[in-house]
C-alpha positions in Angstrom: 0.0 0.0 0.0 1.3 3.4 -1.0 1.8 6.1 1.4 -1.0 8.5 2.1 1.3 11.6 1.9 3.1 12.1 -1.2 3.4 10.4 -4.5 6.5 8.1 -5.1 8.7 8.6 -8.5 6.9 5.7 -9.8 3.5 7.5 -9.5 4.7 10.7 -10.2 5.5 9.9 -13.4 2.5 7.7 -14.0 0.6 11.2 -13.3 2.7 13.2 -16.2 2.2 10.5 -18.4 -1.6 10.5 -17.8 -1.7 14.1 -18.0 -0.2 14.3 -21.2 -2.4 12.0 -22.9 -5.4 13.5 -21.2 -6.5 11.2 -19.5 -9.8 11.5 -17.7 -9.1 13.3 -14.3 -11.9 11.0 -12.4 -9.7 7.9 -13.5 -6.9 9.2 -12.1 -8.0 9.9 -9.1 -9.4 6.7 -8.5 -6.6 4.9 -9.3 -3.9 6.8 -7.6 -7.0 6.3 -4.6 -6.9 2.8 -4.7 -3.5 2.5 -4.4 -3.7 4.2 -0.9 -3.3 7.6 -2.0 -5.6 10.5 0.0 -7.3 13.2 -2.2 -5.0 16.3 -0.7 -1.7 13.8 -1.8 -3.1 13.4 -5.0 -4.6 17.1 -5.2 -0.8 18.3 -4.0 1.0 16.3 -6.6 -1.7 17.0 -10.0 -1.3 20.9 -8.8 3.0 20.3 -9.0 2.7 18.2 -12.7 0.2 20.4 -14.5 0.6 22.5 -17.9 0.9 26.0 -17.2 1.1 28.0 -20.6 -2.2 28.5 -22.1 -1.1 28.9 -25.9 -5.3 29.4 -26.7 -4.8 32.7 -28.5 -1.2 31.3 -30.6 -2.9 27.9 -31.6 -5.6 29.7 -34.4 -2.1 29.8 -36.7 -0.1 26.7 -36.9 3.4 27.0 -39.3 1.3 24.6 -41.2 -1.1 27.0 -42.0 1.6 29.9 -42.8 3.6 27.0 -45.3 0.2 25.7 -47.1 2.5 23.1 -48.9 0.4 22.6 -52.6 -1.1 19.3 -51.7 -3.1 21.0 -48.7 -6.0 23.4 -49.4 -9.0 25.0 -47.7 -12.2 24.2 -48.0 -14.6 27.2 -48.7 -17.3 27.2 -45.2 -16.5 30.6 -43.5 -17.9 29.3 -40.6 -15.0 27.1 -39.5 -11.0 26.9 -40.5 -11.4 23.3 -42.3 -8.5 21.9 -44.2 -8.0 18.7 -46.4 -4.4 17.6 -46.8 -3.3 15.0 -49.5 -1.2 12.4 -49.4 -0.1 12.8 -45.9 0.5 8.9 -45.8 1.7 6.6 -48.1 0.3 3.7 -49.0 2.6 1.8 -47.3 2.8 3.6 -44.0 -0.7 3.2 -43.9 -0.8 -0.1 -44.0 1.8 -0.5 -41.1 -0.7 1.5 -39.3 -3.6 -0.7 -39.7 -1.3 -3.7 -39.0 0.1 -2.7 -35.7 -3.7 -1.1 -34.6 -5.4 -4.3 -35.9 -3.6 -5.6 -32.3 -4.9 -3.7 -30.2 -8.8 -2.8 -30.8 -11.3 -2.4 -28.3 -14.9 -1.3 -28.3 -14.6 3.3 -28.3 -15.4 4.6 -25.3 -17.5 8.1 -25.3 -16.2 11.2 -22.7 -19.6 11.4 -20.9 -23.2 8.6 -21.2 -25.8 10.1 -22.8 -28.1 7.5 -22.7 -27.5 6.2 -26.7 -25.5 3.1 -26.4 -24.7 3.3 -30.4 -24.0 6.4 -30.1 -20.4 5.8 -31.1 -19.7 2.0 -32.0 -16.8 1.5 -33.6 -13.5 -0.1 -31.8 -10.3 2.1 -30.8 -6.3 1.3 -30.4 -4.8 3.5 -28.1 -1.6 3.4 -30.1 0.4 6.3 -27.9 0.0 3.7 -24.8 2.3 1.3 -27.0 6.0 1.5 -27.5 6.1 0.9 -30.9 8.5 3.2 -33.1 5.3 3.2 -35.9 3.1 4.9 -33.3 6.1 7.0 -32.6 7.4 7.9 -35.9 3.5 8.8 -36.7 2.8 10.9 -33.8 6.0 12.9 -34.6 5.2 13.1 -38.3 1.7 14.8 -37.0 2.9 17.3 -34.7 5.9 18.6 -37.1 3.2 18.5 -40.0 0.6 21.4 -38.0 3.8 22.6 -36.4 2.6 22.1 -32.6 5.0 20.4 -30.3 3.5 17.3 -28.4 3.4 19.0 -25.3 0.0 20.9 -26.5 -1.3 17.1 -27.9 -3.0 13.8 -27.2 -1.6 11.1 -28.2 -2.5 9.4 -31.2 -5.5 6.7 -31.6 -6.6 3.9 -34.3 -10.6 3.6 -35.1 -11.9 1.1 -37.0 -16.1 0.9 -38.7 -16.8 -1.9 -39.4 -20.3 -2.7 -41.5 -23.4 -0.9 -39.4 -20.8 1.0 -36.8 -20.7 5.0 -37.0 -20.5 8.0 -34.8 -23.4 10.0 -34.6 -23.2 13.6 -34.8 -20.5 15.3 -31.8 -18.0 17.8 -31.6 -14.4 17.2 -30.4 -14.4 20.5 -28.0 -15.6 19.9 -24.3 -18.2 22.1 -22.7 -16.6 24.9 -20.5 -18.2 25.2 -17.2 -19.3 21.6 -16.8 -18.1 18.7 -15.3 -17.1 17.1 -18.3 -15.0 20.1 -19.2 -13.6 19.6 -15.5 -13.1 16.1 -15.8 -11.5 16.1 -19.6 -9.9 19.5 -20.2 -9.4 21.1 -16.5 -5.2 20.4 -16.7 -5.1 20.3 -20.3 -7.2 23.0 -21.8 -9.9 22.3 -24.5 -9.5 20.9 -27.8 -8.4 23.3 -30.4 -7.0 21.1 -33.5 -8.3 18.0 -34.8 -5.9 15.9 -37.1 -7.8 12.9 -38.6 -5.9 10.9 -41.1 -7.9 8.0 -43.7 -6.2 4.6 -43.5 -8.5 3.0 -46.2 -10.7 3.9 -49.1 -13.4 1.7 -51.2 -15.4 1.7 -48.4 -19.3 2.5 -48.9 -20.1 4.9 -46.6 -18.5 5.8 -43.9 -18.0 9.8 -44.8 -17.2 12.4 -42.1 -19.9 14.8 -42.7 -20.1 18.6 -40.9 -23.3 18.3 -40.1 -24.0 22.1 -40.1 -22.7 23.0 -42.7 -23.9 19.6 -45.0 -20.4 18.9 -46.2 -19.4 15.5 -46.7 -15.6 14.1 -46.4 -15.3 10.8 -48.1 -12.7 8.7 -47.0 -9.2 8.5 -49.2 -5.9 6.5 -48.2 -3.3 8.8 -46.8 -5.5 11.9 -47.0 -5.9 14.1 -43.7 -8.8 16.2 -42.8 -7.8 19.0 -40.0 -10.0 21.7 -38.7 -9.9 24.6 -35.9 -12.5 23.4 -32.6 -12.4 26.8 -31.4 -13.5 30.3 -32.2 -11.0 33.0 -32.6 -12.0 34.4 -29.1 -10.9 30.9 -28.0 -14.8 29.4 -27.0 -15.8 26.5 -29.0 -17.2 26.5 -32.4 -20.5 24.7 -32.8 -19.8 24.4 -36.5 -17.3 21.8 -36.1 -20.5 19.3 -35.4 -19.4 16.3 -37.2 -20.5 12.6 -37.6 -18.7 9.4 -39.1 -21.6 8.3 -41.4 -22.0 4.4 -41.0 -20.2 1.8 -43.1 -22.6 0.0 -45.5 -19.9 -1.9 -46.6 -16.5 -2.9 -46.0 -14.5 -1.2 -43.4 -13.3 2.1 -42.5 -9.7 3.1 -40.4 -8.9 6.5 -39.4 -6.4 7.9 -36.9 -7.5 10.6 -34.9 -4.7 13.0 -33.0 -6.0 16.0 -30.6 -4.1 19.3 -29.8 -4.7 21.0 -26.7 -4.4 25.1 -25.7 -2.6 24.0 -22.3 1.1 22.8 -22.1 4.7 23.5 -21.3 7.3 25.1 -22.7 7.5 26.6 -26.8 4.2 25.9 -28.5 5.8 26.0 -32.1 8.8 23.9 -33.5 9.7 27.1 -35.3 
């Protein structure tokens, strides 16, 4: 049983780690609870490893978006910063992807129940919990791509549709002022980019659609889809509304990565 007083090394780095990935704060109290430590320990010790820059006003202009390399281009909504970026992955490094996530699925959780249990249905790897230099290599390749260093990021994840599986309509932002918002982005900071990569194409089905603004992303190997969650004041952007349509046939693999306004240190690589 751990002492009651102050987190070990051990712990303490179990707590950065969980931190950095954003992990839900609930969980980690419980666990660092059951492991005998008290709620002013724990308290003590999440208030010494938290973020303290909040990079909300520098993240509305990534380097990516100052480069606009010629295989990346805007899509025409005013109502949101939406991007589509081809070719981001080969061929080939997307199907290392798929080999090393097909390992490793489980059933996607959802941040908070709201009663709809298809409301997301498809299965997730957690590939940033895996020491695997293709997670790594992939994650990097992300964060150097927008610009953002990974201390303002989730790590990455895997999500696979198979036939009849979607997720309904959702936004990637959390809810200031609620506990959700408390639970999810209170150390971290809300969502502010969204970088969603297509593993597989031939699908039917399967599209992320914007749902208010009716616009339709079908899936393409090795093409990413990256918008702004936030709002140039920094409050969330209720455009950004999206849904993966459900597969009516074959399969569908994405990987999703997160950026975050709250972390340490230089926000930019350059």
């Amino acid at each position: 049983m751990a002492t009651a007083n102050m987190l070990d090394g051990k712990w303490t780095a179990w707590l950065r780690q969980c931190i950095r990935l954003g992990t839900d704060l609930e969980e980690i109290v419980r666990d660092l609870n059951k492991v005998g430590y008290s709620n002013e320990a724990i308290a003590a010790a999440i208030d010494a490893c938290r973020p303290v820059n909040d990079a909300t006003d520098e993240m509305h202009a990534p380097p990516l978006l100052r480069r606009m390399p010629p295989q990346m281009r805007r899509l025409d909504f005013p109502q949101l910063d939406l991007y589509v970026y081809e070719n981001f992955l080969s061929a080939q490094e997307c199907e290392r992807v798929v080999a090393l996530s097909d390992h490793h699925l489980r059933p996607s959780a959802v941040s908070f129940d709201n009663g709809d249990q298809y409301f997301r249905t498809s299965s997730t790897a957690h590939l940033s919990h895996l020491k695997s230099p293709v997670s790594a290599r992939l994650d990097e390749k992300i964060c150097r791509t927008l610009g953002i260093r990974p201390e303002y990021a989730e790590g990455i994840q895997a999500q696979r549709y198979d036939v009849g599986q979607e997720f309904k309509p959702h936004c990637d932002w959390f809810q200031p002022e609620t506990r959700v918002y408390m639970r999810m982005a209170g150390l971290r900071g809300n969502r502010t980019w969204t970088f969603m990569v297509y593993l597989n194409e031939g699908m039917e089905g399967g599209a992320t659609r914007f749902t208010k603004i009716d616009y339709a992303v079908k899936p393409k190997t090795g093409m990413a889809v990256i918008w702004n969650n936030l709002l140039k004041d920094g409050t969330p952007n209720p455009a950004t509304e999206h849904c993966g349509e459900p597969v009516t046939a074959g399969h569908k693999i994405i990987i999703t990565k997160w950026f975050r306004a709250v972390g340490d240190g230089p926000v930019f690589y350059d």
